[in-house]
KELOMI-353402 format. One record per residue (C-alpha): residue in three letters; x, y, z; residue number from 1. Coordinates in nm, 2 decimals, padded with zeros to 4 digits. Example, Ala and Ser with C-alpha at 12.3 -4.5 7.8 and 13.67 -1.06 7.14 Angstrom:
% residues 2
<site resn="ALA" u="01.23" v="-00.45" w="00.78" resi="1"/>
<site resn="SER" u="01.37" v="-00.11" w="00.71" resi="2"/>
% end
This chain:
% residues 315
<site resn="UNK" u="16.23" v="10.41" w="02.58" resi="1"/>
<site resn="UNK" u="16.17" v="10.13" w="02.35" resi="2"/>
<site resn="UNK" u="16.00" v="10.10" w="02.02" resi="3"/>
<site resn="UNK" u="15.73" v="09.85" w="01.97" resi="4"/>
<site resn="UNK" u="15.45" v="09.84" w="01.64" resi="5"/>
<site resn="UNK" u="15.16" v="09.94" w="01.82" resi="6"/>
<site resn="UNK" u="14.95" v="10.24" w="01.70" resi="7"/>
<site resn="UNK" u="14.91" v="10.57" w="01.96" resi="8"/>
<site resn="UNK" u="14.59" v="10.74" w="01.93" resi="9"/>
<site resn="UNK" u="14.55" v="11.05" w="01.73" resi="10"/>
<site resn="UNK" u="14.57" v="11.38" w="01.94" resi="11"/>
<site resn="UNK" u="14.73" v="11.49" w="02.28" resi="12"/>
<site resn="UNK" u="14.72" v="11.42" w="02.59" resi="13"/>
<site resn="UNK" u="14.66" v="11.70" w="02.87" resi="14"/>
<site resn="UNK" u="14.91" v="11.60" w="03.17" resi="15"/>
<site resn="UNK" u="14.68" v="11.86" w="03.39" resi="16"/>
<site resn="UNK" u="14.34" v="11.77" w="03.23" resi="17"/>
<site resn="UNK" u="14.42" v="11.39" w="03.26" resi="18"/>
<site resn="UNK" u="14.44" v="11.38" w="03.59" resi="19"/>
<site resn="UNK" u="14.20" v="11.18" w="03.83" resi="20"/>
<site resn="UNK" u="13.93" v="11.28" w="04.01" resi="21"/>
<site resn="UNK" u="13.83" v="11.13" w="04.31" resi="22"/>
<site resn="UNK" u="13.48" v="11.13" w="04.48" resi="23"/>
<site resn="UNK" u="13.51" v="11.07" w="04.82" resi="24"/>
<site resn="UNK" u="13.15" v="10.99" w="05.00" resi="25"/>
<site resn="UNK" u="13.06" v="10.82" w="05.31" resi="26"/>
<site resn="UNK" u="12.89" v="10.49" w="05.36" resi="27"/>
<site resn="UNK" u="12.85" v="10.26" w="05.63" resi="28"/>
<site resn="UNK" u="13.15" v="10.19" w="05.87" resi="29"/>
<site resn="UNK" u="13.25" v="09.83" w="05.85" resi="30"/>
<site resn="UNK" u="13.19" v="09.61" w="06.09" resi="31"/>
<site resn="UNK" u="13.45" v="09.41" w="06.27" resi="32"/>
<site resn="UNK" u="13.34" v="09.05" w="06.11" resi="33"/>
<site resn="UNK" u="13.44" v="08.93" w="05.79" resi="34"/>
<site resn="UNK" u="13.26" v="08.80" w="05.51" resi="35"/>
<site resn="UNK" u="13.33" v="08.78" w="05.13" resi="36"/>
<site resn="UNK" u="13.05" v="08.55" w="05.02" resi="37"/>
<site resn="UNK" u="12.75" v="08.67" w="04.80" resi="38"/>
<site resn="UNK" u="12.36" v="08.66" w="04.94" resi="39"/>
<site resn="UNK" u="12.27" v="08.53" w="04.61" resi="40"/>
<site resn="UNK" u="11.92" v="08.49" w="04.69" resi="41"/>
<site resn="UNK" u="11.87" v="08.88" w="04.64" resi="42"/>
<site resn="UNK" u="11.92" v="08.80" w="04.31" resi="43"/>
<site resn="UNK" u="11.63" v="08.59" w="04.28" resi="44"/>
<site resn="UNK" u="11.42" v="08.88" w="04.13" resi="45"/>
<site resn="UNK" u="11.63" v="08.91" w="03.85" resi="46"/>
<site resn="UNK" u="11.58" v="08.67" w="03.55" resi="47"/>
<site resn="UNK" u="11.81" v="08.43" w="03.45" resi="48"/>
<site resn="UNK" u="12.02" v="08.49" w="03.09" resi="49"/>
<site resn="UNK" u="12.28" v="08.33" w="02.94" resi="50"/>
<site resn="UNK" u="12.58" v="08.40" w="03.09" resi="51"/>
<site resn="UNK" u="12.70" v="08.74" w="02.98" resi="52"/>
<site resn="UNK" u="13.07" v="08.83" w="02.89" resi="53"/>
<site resn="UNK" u="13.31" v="09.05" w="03.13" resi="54"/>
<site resn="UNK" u="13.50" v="09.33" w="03.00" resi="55"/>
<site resn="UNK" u="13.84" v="09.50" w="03.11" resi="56"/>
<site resn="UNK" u="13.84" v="09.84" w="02.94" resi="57"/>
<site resn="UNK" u="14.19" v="10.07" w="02.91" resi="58"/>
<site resn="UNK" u="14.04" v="10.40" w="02.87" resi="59"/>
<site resn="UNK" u="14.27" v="10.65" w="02.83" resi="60"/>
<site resn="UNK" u="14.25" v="10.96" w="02.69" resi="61"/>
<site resn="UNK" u="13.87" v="11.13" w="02.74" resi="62"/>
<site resn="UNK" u="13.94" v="11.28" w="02.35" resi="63"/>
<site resn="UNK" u="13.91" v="10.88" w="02.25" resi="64"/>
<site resn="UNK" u="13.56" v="10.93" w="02.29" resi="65"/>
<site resn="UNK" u="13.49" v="11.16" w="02.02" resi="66"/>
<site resn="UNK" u="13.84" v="11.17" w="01.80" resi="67"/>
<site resn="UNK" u="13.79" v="10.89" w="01.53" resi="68"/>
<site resn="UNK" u="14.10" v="10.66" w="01.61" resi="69"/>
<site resn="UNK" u="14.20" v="10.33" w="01.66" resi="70"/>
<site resn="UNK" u="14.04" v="10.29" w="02.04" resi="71"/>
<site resn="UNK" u="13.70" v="10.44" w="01.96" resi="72"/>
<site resn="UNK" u="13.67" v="10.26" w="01.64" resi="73"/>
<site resn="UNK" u="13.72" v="09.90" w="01.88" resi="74"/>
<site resn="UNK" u="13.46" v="10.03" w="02.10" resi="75"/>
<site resn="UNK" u="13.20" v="10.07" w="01.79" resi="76"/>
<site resn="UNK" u="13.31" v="09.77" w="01.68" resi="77"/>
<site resn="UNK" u="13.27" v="09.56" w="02.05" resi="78"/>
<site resn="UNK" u="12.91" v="09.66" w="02.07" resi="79"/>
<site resn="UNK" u="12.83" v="09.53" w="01.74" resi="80"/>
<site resn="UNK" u="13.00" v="09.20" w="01.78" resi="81"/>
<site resn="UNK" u="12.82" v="09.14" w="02.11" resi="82"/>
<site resn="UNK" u="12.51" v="09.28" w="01.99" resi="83"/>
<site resn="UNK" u="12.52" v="09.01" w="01.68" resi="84"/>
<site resn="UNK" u="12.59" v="08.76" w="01.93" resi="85"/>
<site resn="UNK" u="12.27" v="08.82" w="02.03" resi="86"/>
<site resn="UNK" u="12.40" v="09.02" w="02.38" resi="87"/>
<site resn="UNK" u="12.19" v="09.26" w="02.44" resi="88"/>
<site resn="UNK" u="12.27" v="09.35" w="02.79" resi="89"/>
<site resn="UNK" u="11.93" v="09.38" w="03.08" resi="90"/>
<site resn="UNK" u="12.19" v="09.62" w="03.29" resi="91"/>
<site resn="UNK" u="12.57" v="09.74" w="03.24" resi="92"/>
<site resn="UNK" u="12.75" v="09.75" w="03.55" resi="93"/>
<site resn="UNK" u="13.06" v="09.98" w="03.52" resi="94"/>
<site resn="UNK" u="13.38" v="09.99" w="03.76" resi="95"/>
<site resn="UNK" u="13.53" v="10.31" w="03.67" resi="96"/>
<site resn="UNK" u="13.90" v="10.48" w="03.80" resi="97"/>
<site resn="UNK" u="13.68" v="10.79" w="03.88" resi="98"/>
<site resn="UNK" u="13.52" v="10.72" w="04.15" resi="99"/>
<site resn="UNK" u="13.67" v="10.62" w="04.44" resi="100"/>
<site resn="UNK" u="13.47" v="10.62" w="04.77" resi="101"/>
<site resn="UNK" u="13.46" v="10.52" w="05.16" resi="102"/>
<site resn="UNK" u="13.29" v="10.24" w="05.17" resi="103"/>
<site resn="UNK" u="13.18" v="10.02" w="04.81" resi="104"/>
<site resn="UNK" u="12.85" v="10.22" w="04.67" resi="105"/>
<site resn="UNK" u="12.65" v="10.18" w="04.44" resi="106"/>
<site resn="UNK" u="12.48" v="10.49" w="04.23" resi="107"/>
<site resn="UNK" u="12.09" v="10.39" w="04.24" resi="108"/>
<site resn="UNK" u="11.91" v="10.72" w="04.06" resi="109"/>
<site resn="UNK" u="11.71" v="10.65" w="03.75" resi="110"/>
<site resn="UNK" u="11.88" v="10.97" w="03.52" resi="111"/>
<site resn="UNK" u="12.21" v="10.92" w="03.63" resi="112"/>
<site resn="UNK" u="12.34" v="11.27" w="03.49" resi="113"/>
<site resn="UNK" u="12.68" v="11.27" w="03.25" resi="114"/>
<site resn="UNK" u="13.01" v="11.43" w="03.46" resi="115"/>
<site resn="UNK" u="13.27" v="11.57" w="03.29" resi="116"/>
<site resn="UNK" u="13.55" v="11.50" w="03.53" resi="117"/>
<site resn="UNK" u="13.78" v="11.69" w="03.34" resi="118"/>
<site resn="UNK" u="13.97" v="11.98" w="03.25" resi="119"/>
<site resn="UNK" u="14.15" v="12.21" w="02.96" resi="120"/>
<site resn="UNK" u="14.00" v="11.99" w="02.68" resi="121"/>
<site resn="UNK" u="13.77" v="12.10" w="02.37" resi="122"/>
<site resn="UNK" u="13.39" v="12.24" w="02.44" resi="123"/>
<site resn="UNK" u="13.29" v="11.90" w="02.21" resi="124"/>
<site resn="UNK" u="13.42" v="11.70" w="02.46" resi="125"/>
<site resn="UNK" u="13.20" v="11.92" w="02.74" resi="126"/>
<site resn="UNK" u="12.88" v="11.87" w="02.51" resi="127"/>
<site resn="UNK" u="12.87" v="11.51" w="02.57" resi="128"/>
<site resn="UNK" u="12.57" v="11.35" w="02.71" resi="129"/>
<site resn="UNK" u="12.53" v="10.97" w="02.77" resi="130"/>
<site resn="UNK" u="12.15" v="10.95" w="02.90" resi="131"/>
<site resn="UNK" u="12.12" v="10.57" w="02.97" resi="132"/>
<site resn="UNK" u="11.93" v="10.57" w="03.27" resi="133"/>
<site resn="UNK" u="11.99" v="10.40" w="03.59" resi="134"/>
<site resn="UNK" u="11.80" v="10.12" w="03.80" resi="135"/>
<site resn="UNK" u="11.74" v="10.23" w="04.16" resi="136"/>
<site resn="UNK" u="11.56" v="09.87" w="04.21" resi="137"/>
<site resn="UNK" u="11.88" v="09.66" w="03.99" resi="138"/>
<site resn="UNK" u="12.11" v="09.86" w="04.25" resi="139"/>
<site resn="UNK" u="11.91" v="09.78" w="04.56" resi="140"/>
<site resn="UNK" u="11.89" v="09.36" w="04.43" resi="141"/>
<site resn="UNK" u="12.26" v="09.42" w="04.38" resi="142"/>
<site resn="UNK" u="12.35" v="09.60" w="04.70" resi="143"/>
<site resn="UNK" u="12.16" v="09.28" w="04.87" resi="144"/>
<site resn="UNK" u="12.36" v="09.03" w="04.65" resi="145"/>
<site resn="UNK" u="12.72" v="09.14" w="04.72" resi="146"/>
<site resn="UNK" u="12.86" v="09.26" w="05.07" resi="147"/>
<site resn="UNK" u="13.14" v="09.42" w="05.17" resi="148"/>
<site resn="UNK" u="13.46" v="09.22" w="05.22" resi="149"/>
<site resn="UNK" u="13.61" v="09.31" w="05.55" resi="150"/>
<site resn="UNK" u="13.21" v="09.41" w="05.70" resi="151"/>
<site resn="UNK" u="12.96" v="09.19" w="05.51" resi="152"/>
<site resn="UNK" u="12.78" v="09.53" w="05.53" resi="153"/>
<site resn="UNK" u="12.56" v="09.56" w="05.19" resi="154"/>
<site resn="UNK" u="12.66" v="09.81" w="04.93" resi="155"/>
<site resn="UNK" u="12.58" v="10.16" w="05.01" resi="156"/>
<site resn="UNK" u="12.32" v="10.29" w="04.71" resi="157"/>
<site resn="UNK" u="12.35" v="10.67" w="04.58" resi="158"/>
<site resn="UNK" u="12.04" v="10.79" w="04.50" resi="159"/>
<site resn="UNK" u="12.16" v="11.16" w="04.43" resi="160"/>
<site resn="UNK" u="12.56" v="11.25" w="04.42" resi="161"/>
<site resn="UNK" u="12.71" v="11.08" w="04.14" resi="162"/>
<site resn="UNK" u="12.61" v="10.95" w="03.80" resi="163"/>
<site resn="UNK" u="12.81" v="10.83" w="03.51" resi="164"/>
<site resn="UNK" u="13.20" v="11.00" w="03.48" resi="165"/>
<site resn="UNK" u="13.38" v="11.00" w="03.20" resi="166"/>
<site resn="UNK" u="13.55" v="10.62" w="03.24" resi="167"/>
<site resn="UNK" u="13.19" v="10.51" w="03.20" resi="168"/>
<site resn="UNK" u="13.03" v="10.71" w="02.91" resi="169"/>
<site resn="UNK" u="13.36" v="10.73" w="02.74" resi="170"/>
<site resn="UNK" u="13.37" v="10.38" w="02.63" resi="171"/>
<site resn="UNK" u="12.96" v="10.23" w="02.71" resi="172"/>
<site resn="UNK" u="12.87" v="10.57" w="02.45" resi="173"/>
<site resn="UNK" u="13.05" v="10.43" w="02.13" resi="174"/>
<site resn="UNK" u="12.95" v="10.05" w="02.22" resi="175"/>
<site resn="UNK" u="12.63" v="10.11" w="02.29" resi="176"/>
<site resn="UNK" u="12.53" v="10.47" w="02.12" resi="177"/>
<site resn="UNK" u="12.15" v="10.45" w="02.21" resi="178"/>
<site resn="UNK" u="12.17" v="10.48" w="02.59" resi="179"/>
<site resn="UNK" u="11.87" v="10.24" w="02.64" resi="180"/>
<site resn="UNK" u="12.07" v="10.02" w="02.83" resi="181"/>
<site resn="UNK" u="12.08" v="10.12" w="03.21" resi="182"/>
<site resn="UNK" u="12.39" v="10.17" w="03.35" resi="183"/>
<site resn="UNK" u="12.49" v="10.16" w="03.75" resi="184"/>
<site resn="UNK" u="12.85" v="10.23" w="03.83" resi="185"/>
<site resn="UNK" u="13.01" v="10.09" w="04.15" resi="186"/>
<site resn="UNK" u="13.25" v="10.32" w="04.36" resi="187"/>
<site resn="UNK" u="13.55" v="10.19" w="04.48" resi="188"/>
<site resn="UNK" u="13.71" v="10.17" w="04.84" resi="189"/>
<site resn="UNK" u="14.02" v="10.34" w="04.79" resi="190"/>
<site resn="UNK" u="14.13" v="10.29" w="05.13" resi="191"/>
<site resn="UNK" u="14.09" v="09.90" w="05.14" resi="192"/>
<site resn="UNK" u="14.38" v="09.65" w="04.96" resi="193"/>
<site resn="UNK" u="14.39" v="09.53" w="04.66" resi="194"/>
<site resn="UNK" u="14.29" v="09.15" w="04.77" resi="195"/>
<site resn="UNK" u="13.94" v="09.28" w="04.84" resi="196"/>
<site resn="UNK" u="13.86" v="09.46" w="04.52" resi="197"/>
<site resn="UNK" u="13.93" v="09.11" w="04.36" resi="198"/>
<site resn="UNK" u="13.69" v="08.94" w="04.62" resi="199"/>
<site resn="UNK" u="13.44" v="09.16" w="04.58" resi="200"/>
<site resn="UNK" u="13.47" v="09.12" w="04.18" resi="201"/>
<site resn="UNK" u="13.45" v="08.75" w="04.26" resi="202"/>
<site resn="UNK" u="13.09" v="08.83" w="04.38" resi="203"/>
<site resn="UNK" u="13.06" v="09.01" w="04.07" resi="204"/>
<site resn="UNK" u="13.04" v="08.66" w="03.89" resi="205"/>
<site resn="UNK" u="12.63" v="08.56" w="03.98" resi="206"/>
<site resn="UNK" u="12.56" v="08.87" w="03.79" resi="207"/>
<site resn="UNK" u="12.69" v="08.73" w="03.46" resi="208"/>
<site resn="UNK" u="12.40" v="08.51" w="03.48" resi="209"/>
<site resn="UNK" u="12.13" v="08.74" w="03.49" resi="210"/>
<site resn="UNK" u="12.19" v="08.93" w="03.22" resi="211"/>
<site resn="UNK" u="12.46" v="09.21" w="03.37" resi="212"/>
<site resn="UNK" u="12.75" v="09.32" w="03.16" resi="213"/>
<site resn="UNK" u="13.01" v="09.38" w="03.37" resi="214"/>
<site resn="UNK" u="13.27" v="09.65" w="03.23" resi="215"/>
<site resn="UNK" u="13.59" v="09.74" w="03.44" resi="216"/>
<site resn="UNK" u="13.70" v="10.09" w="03.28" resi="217"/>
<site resn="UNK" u="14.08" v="10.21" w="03.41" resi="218"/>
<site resn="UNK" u="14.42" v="10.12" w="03.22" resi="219"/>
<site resn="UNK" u="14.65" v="09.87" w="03.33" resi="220"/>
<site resn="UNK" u="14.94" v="10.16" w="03.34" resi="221"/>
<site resn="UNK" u="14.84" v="10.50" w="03.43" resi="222"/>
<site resn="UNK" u="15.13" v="10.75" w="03.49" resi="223"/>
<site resn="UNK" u="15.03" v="11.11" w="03.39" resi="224"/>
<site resn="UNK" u="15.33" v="11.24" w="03.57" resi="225"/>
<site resn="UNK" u="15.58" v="11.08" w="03.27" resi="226"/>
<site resn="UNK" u="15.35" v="11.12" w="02.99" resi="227"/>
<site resn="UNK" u="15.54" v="11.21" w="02.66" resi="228"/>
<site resn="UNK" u="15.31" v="11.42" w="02.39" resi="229"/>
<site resn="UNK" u="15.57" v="11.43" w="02.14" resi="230"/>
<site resn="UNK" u="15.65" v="11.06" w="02.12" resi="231"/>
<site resn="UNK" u="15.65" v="10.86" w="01.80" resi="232"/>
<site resn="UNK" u="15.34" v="10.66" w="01.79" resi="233"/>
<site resn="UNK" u="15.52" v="10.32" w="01.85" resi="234"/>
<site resn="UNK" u="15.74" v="10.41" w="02.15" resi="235"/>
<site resn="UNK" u="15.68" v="10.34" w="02.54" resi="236"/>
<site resn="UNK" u="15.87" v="10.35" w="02.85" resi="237"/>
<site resn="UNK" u="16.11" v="10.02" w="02.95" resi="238"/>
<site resn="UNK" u="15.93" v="09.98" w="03.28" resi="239"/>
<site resn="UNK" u="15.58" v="10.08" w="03.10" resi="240"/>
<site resn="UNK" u="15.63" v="09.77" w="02.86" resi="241"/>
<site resn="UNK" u="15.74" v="09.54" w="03.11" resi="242"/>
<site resn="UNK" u="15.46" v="09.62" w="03.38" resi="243"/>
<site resn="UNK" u="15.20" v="09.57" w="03.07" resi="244"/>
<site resn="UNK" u="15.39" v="09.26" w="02.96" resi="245"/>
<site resn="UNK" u="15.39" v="09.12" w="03.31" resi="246"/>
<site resn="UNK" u="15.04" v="09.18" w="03.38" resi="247"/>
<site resn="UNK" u="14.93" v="09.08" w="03.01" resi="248"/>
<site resn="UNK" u="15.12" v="08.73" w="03.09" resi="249"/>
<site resn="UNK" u="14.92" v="08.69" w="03.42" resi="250"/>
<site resn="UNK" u="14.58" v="08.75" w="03.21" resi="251"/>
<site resn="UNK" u="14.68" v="08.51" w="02.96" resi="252"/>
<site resn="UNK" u="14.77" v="08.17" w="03.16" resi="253"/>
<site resn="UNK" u="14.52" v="08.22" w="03.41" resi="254"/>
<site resn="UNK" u="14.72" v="08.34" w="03.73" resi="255"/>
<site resn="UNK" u="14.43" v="08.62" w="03.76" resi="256"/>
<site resn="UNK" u="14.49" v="08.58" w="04.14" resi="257"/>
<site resn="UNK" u="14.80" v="08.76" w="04.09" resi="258"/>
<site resn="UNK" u="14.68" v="09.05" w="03.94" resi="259"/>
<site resn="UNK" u="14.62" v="09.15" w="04.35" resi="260"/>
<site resn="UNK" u="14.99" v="09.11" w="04.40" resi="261"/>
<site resn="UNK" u="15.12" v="09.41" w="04.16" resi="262"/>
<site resn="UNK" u="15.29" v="09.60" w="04.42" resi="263"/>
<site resn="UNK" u="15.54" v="09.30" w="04.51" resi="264"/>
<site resn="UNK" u="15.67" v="09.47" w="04.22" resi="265"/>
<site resn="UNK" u="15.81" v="09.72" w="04.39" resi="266"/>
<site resn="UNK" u="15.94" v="10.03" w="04.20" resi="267"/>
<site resn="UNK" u="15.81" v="09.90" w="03.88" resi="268"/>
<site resn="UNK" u="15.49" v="09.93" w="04.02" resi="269"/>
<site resn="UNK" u="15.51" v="10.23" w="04.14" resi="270"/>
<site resn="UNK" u="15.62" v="10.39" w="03.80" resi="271"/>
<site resn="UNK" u="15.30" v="10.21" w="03.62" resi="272"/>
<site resn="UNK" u="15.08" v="10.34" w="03.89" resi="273"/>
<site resn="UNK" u="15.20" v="10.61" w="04.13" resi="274"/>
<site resn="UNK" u="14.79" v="10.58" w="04.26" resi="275"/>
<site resn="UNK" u="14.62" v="10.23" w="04.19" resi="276"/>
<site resn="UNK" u="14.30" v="10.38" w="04.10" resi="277"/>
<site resn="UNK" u="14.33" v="10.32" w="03.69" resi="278"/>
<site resn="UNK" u="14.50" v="09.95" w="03.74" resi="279"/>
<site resn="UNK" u="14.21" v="09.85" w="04.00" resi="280"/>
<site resn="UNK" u="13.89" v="09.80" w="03.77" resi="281"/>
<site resn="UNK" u="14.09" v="09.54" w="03.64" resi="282"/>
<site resn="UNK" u="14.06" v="09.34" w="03.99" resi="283"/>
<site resn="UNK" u="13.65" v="09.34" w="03.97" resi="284"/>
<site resn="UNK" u="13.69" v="09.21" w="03.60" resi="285"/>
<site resn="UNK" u="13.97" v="08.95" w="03.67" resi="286"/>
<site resn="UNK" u="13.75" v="08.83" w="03.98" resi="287"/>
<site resn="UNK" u="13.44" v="08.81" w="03.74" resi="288"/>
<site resn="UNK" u="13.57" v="08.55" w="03.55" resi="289"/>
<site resn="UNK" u="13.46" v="08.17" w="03.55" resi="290"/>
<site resn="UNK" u="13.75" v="07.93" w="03.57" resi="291"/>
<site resn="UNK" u="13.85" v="07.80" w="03.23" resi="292"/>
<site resn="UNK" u="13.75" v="08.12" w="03.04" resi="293"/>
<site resn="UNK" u="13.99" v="08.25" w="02.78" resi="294"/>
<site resn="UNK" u="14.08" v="08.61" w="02.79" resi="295"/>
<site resn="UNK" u="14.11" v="08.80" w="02.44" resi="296"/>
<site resn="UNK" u="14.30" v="09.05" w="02.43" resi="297"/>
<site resn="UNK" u="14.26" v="09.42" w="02.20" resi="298"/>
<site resn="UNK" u="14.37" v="09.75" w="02.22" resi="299"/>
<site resn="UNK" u="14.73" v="09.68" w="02.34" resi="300"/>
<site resn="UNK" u="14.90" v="09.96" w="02.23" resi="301"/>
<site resn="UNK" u="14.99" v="10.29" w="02.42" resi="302"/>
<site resn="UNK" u="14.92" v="10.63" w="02.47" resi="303"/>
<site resn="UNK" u="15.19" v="10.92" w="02.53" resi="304"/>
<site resn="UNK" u="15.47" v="10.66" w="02.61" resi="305"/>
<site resn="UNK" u="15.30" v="10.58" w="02.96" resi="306"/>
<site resn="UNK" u="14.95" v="10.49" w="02.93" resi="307"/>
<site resn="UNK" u="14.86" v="10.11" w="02.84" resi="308"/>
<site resn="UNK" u="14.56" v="10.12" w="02.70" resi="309"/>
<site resn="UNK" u="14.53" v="09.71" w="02.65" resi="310"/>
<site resn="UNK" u="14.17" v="09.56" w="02.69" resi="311"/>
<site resn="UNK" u="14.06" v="09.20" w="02.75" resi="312"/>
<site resn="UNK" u="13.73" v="09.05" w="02.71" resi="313"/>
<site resn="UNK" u="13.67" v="08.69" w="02.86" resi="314"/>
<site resn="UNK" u="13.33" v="08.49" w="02.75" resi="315"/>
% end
């Protein structure tokens, strides 16, 4: 394990409570064809903006969304830079770890109710509530905008099932404490490769300009089966480091098409994520951006020795 000056969020970490919960709800079966390209006239309805920034979030720990440490403090801080910018967001479109479907979907309710995917933590944590409400007609313009790759199907719509889980409200909560910004969270394929959760991010981009934050909320290494409580606050695994470094390099020159070949990294892959579903949010961020954009990095630091919790915002 090696040391490096980063700061590691106040509290514990639950191994058990941690642990990821996965929705699994049906949608359309694909088709045979393939198609990867966005119906952008669907998207005529919604007004044109100035192009909106795209956010990578490391979540980690629920408790970062009530203890007062480094990660929430960023959060707080994010929302009121963007909000002095004059970015006041018309939806928020979050890609969260937590739920992983059969088919891409789209949650389409207008009260999309709080979960608390979660276990063995504080009854504060339980209390939560993030009552931004959804956009049933933002989800159906979106589920016409972006297709499927691999079907060209549209994006199913939930109208019932699902709402916000915790890698949403976690993070959108401190940014954007007021909840009057609806939020629609899009489900992951679990099933499908990595490739097409960057193209379908790539379809992701149109949305920028009509004034859709796009927030990717997972960690870009999630391994709850080696995570160390008891570690100094400025210690991390060899292969932790080098995954994040490696991945943090891609980011930074520009080689965001490489973020979809993680697991040519064999075992080291496979320690930073023994399950992809924390690392692939990044994919629908990194595919979001416009060539040319800058990545800035915050937040990259770790959590109990095996959770990066580095962030990146680009525009």
């Amino acid at each position: 394990m090696q040391r490096r000056n980063f700061y590691l969020g106040a509290g514990a970490v639950l191994a058990a409570a941690l642990g990821t919960h996965m929705s699994l709800s049906s949608a359309q079966a694909p088709a045979a064809s393939v198609a990867s390209v966005s119906h952008l006239d669907a998207l005529q309805s919604l007004p044109a903006s100035e192009r909106l920034p795209v956010l990578f979030v490391g979540h980690g720990s629920p408790m970062n969304a009530i203890e007062d440490n480094a990660y929430r403090r960023s959060w707080q801080a994010l929302g009121r830079e963007l909000l002095a910018r004059g970015i006041r967001p018309r939806l928020i479109l979050c890609v969260s770890a937590h739920w992983l479907t059969q088919g891409w979907q789209l949650t389409a309710m207008d009260d999309p109710r709080t979960i608390h995917d979660f276990g063995g933590f504080p009854q504060a944590l339980f209390d939560q509530r993030y009552p931004a409400p959804g956009s049933p007609a933002m989800a159906s313009a979106i589920s016409q905008a972006v297709r499927q790759p691999g079907s060209d199907a549209p994006l199913g719509l939930d109208a019932q099932a699902w709402g916000l889980d915790h890698g949403a409200w976690s993070v959108l909560k401190p940014m954007f404490p007021d909840a009057s910004i609806p939020v629609i969270q899009l489900g992951m394929d679990y099933g499908r490769p990595p490739a097409e959760h960057h193209a379908l991010g790539q379809q992701l981009k149109a949305l920028r300009d009509r004034g859709v934050l796009i927030v990717g909320s997972g960690n870009i290494v999630h391994n709850l089966r080696a995570i160390r409580r008891e570690v100094a606050d400025n210690q991390a695994y060899d292969w932790a480091i080098e995954f994040d470094r490696i991945t943090g390099e891609h980011i930074a020159q520009g080689r965001l098409d490489a973020l979809s070949e993680f697991r040519a990294l064999g075992a080291l892959a496979q320690l930073a994520h023994p399950t992809w579903d924390h690392y692939l949010p990044l994919l629908y961020a990194a595919g979001a951006v416009h060539e040319g954009e800058a990545p800035r990095f915050f937040n990259d630091s770790f959590q109990a020795a095996s959770i990066s919790m580095r962030s990146v915002i680009w525009g």
